[in-house]
C-alpha positions, -999 to +999 in steps of 0.1 A: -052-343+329-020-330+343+010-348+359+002-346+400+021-327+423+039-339+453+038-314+478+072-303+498+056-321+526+053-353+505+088-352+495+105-345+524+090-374+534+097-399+510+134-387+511+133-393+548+121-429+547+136-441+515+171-462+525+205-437+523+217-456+495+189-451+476+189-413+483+224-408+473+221-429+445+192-401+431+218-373+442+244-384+417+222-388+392+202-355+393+231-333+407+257-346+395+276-351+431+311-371+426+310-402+437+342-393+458+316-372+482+291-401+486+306-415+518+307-382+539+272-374+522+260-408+533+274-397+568+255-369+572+223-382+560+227-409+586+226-383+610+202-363+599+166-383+597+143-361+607+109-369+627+075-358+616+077-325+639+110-314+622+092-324+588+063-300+594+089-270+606+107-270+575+078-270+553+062-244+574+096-224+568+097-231+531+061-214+525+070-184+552+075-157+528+096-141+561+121-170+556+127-156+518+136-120+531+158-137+559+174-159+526+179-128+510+192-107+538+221-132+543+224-134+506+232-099+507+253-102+537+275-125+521+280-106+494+291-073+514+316-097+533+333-114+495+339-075+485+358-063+515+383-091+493+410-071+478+393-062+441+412-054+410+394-035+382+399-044+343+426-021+342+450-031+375+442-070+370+462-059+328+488-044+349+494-069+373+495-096+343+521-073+323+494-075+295+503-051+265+479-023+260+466-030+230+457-066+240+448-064+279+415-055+272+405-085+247+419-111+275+411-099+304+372-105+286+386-135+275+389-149+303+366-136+324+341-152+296+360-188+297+355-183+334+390-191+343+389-159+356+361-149+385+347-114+378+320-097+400+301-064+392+313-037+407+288-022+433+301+015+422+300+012+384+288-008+356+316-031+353+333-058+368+362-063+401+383-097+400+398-109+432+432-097+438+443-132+451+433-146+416+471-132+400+501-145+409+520-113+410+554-121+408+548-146+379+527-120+362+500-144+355+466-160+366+471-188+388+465-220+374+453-237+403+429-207+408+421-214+369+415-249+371+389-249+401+367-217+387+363-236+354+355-265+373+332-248+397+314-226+372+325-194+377+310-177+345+277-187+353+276-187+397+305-162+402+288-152+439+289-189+445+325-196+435+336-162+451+317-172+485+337-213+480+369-192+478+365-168+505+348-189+534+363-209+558+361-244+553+361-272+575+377-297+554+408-274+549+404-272+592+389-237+589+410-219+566+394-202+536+407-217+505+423-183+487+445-184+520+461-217+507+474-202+473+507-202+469+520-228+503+522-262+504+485-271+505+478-254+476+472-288+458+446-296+486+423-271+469+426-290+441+414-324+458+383-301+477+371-292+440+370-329+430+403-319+407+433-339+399+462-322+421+488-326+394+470-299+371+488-277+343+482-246+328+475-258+296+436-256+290+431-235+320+433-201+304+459-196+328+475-161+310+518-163+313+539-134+311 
């Protein structure tokens, strides 16, 4: 006899009525959610209880297959708006490291594979576009701030995700997008925003010097 289901309805329940700290307490232990988040995550959970009507409208949404187009449309929207970024291609990202030829190649890959380095596939060929803002130019190499928090956030395996974190604005930085804060004074803050100790270093990034 199988395990029973518990419907969507069922659960959205119980995590409705079950106390704060008990749901936050199952959030850090199935996803992982640092435990310097809990407070503003309690926060909004406080704020958020949700009465039987609201209950049945998100379930109702969940099983709408119209609400998976809409998720995909503004998937798709999203994407369009983290390409009008400034790209580089494997090529101009080498160049703007001062890589030598017959290496620039092998690390670029390399470091797009760490995922230190935040590729995306090119929408015109079959290849992949890094984010301009990812190179510090005049230093010829890859940011190590920038290094640090796509290891951290999983850029290798959610690249759209960590290219959407970097590009949108974001309320705890009081609305600016985070690859606006490279290279000023708040740089470190994006540090503290990826649950990262500000005083990083290069070593172990993958952070590529001249």
């Amino acid at each position: 006899m199988g395990e029973p289901v518990l419907s969507s309805a069922s659960l959205f329940r119980v995590l409705n009525i079950l106390p704060v700290d008990a749901v936050l307490s199952l959030f850090v232990l199935v996803l992982h959610i640092k435990r310097a988040e809990v407070e503003e995550i309690a926060s909004t959970l406080r704020e958020a209880r949700l009465n039987e009507e609201e209950i049945e409208r998100i379930v109702a949404n969940l099983n709408d297959p119209r609400s998976s187009e809409k998720t995909a449309a503004i998937s798709e929207s999203a994407r369009r708006a983290i390409l009008t970024v400034e790209m580089l291609d494997t090529t101009s990202i080498a160049t703007a490291l001062r890589l030598a030829d017959s290496e620039s190649g092998a690390t670029v890959l390399s470091l797009f594979e760490r995922g230190t380095l935040l590729g995306l596939p090119s929408p015109l060929a079959r290849s992949y576009v890094f984010p301009a803002f990812q190179v510090d130019r005049i230093a010829a190499r890859l940011r190590p701030t920038v290094a640090a928090i796509n290891l951290a956030l999983g850029a290798a395996n959610d690249p759209w995700g960590v290219a959407s974190w970097w590009v949108s604005r974001n309320p705890r930085l009081a609305g600016a997008k985070p690859m606006d804060l490279l290279g000023t004074d708040s740089e470190n803050d994006l540090l503290t925003l990826a649950g990262l100790h500000p005083s990083i270093e290069s070593a172990g990034t993958g952070a590529v010097d001249a």
